[in-house]
N, C-alpha and C positions, 0 to 999 in steps of 0.2 A: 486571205488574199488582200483585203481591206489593208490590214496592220502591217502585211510588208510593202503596200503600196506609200503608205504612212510614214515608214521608215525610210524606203528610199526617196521620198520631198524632204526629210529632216536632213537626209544626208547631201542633198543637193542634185540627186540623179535624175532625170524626166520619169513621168509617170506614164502607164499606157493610157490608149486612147481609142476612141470605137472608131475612127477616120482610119488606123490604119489598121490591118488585118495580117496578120504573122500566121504562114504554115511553117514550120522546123521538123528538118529531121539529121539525127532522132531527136525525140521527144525526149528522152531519158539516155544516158549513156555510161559508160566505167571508162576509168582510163587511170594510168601512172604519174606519180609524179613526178613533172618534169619531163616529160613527153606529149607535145601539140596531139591535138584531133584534131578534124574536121566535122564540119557542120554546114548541114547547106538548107535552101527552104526557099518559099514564095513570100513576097512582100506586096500585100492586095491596098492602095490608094485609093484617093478621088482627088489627088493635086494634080494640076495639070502641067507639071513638071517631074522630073525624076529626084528622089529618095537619094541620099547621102549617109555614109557611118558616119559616126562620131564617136573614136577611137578612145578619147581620152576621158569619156563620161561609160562606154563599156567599162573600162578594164575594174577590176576591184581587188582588194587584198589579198581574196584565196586565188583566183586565178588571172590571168592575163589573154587579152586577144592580140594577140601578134599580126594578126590582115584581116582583112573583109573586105570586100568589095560586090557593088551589084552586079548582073549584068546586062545587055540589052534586053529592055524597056519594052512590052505587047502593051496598045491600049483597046482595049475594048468595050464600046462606050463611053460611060461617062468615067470606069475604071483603069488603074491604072497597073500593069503586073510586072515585078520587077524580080527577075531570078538573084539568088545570092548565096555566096560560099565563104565562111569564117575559119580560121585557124583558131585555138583555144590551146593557151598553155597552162594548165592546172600549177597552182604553189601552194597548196594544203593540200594534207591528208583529208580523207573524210568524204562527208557527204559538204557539196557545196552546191547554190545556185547559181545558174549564165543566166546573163542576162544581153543584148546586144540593144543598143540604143541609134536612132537613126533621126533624121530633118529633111524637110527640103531645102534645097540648095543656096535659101536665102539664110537658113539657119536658123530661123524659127517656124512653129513650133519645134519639140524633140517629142520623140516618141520612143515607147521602151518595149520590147520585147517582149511577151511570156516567159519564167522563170524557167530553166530548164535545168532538172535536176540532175546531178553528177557525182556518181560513186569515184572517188579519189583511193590508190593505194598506192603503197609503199614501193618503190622501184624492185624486181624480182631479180634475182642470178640468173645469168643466160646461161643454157644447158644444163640448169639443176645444178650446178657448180656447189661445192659445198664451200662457205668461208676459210681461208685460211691466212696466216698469219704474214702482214703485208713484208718485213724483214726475217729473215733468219734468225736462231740464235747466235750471239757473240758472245766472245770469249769477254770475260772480267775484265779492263782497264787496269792498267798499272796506276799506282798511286798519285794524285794527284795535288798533293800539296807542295810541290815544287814549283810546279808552272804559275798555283795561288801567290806563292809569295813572289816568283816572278813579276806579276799582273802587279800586286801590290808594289812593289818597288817602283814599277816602269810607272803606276798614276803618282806616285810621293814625287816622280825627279818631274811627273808632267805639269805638277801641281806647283814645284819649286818657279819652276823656269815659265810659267804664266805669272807669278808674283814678280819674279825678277825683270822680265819682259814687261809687265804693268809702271814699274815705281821709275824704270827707265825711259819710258816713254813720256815721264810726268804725270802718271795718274792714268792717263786714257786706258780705258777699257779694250779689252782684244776680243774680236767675237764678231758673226755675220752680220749684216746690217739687216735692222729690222724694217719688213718690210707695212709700210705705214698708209698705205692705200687704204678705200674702203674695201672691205670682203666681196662685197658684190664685182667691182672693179678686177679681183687679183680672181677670183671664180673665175668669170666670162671671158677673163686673158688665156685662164689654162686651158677651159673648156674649148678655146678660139685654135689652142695650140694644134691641143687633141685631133678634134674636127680635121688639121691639116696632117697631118703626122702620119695620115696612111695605113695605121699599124689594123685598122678594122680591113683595108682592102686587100692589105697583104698576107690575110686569115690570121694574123698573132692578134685570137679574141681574146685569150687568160691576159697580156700585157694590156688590150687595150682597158677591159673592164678593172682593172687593176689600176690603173691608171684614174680614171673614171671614177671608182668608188673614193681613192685618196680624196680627191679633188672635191666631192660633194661632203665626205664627211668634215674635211677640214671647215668648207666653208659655214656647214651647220655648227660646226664649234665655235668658230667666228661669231657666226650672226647671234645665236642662241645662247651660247657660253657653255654647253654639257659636253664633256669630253667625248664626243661624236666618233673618234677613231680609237678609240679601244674599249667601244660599246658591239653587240651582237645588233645583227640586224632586228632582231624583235625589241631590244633593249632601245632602240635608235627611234622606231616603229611609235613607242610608246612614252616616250620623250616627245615627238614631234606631236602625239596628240592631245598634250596640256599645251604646249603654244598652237594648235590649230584645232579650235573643238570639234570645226565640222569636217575634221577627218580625211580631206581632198588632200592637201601637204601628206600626211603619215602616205595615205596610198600611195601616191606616184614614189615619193622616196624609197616605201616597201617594194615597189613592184623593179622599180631599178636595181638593188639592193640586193631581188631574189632572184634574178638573173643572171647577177655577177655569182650570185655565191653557185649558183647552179654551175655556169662558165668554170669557175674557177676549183671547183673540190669535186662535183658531178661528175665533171668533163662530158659533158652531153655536146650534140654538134648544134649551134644555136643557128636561127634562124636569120636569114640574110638581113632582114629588118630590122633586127633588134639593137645592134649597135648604134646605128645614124638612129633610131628611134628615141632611145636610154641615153644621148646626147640632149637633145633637143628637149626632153621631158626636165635634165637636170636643168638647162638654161632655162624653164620654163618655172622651177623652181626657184631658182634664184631670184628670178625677174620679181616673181610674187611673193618673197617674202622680202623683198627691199624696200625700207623705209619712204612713204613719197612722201617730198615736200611738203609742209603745211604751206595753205597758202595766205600771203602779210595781207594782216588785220589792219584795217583803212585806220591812220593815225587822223585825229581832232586837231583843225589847226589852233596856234598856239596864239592866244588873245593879249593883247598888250594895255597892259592896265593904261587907263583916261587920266 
């Protein structure tokens, strides 16, 4: 218990504490991947204000909290009892630990949970379904080096008439205009788009998160320079943690990343939060990995020789 207390202050998460008192249940649990549970329990104080989550220091690599919240607050004595119910979206296989991290209202201290351990499995076929093969057989294709040398001819005359459209123009190059902003500027524009665009209210989540992941991976290709969009999420994962050792960047980019890919190839029905949520975390990304200002080093004034 020591050595993962130890772990999580390396990783930057709060450590428990004998001020606050955690019931959970359950205690232990199983669940699928990519399918929420719930988790509910008592929250025992001596502050003499009410307990707060803190969503963005729960959540970690193998799973995600998608909500929490307490609810009304018994005090008795000098105690303070706050009921509360968690949603948990698992993203590993396996055996993993929850953990849920909480404040009061001013924000400090945090306090952390009991470790709550969690059997993760493989998503099952519903009805015992047996696998089968997602297209038909198809018949053999006719030959196809006709349309080849088609393709070729149509790039040789595309290629001709960009040379010839070049030397007639005087040299000027033909091509999009590049765009020349900083990455943090063209990110927080798209992201700004996004956010308006409606497409999370109108339930089109596969377009929105699609949208979404373009958006953060370019910008890590930008900021970083590793070719961020046609990296796997794990690959992405593990890139982001030579530029951030302690691990907070990899998570939040992991945990957006693993919900699009869920959204998008899973097809699960995602949770009403998570879109306005995997926004806000991406801005929250960017913000923190953008260069701040040095601040100018006081100049000596300049002496005038006697």
């Amino acid at each position: 218990m020591i050595a993962a207390l130890a772990l999580l202050a390396a990783l930057g998460r709060p450590a428990a504490a004998q001020d606050v008192r955690w019931s959970i249940n359950p205690s232990t649990a199983q669940a699928q991947l990519g399918l929420p549970f719930a988790i509910s329990g008592t929250v025992a104080s001596d502050f003499p204000k009410d307990l707060v989550f803190k969503l963005s220091i729960s959540t970690d690599v193998s799973y995600a909290v998608t909500n929490a919240h307490f609810g009304k607050s018994i005090v008795q004595g000098n105690e303070r009892l706050q009921p509360f119910s968690a949603r948990i979206l698992p993203l590993a296989v396996g055996k993993i630990a929850v953990s849920l991290a909480c404040a009061p209202s001013t924000g400090t201290p945090q306090f952390l949970s009991p470790s709550i351990p969690i059997t993760v499995a493989e998503p099952s076929l519903s009805n015992g379904a047996e696998p089968r093969d997602i297209k038909a057989p198809r018949a053999a294709r006719p030959p196809l080096w006709r349309w080849l040398l088609l393709a070729v001819l149509i790039a040789a005359g595309y290629a001709l008439y960009r040379k010839l459209s070049k030397k007639a123009d005087g040299g000027a190059a033909i091509g999009p205009a590049v765009d020349s902003r900083p990455p943090e500027v063209i990110a927080e524009s798209e992201l700004s788009a996004l956010q308006k665009s409606g497409l999370w209210e109108l339930g089109r989540h596969k377009d929105f998160y699609s949208a979404l992941t373009d958006i953060l991976k370019r910008y890590l290709e930008r900021r970083f320079g590793f070719a961020a969009p046609q990296m796997t999420t794990a690959e992405i994962s593990r890139a982001l943690r030579g530029e951030d050792p302690s691990r907070g960047l990899s998570a939040k980019a992991k945990g957006v990343l693993d919900r699009a890919d869920l959204i998008k190839f899973a097809k699960i029905s995602p949770d009403p939060e998570w879109g306005p949520s995997d926004i806000v975390t991406a801005i929250q990304i960017v913000r923190d990995t953008t260069p701040q200002p040095e601040p100018n080093e006081p100049h000596e004034p300049t002496r005038t020789k006697a």
